[in-house]
N, C-alpha and C positions, 0 to 999 in steps of 0.2 A: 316543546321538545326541539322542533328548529332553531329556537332563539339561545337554546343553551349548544347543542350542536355547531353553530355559528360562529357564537362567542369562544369556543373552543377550540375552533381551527388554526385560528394566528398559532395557538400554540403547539398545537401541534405539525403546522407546518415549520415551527423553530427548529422544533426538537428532532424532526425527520433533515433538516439540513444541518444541523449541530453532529448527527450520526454519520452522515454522507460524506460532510469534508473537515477532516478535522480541525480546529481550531490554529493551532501549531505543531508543528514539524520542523523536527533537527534535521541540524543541515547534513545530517548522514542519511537522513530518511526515504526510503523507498515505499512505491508498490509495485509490486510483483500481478502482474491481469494477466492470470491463464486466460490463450489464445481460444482454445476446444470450449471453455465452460466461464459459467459466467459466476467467476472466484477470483477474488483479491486479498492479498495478503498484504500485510504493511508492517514495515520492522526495521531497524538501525543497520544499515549494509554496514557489515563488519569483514568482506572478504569474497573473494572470488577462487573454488578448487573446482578440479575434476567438473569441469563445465558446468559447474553449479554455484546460485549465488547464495552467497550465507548472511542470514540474515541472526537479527535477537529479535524474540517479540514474545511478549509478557517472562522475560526471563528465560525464556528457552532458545537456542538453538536450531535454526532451518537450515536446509540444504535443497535448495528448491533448483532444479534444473532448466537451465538458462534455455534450451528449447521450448521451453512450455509455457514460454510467459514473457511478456512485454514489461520491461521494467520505466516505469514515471516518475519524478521526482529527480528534486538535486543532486544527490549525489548518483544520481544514475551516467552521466560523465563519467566519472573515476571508476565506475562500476564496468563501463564502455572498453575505458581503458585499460582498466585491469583485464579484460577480456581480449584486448587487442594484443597486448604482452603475452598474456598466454598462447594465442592461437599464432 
């Protein structure tokens, strides 16, 4: 039982870091890490309204509000920016 256990770990230790970070990400791509909870969102920053960052992800439409979350990734810059014009 240990010896299959064992043998089994590498792969599973792949597959938990293939989950964790993804592979590739467009150079629009963000995460969004609410501050209060321990939640990340990830999605093509397509825009900055009403102090909330708009994201796409799986085809839909976010409006996550820029208080509540720490924004990581590349286009988080323009993301900054677009922030800074506004306010």
């Amino acid at each position: 039982m240990m010896k299959k256990l064992m043998s089994a770990l590498p792969v599973l230790l792949l597959s938990t870091a293939a989950i964790a970070e993804p592979a590739m990400q467009s150079p629009n791509e963000i995460t969004l890490v609410f501050t209060n909870h321990d939640l990340t969102v990830a999605g093509e920053f397509v825009g900055f309204q009403d102090d909330a960052y708009i994201i796409i992800k799986d085809d839909q439409e976010m409006h996550v509000p820029a208080i509540l979350v720490q924004c990581q990734g590349a286009a988080c810059e323009v993301a900054a920016t677009v922030l800074a014009l506004a306010g």
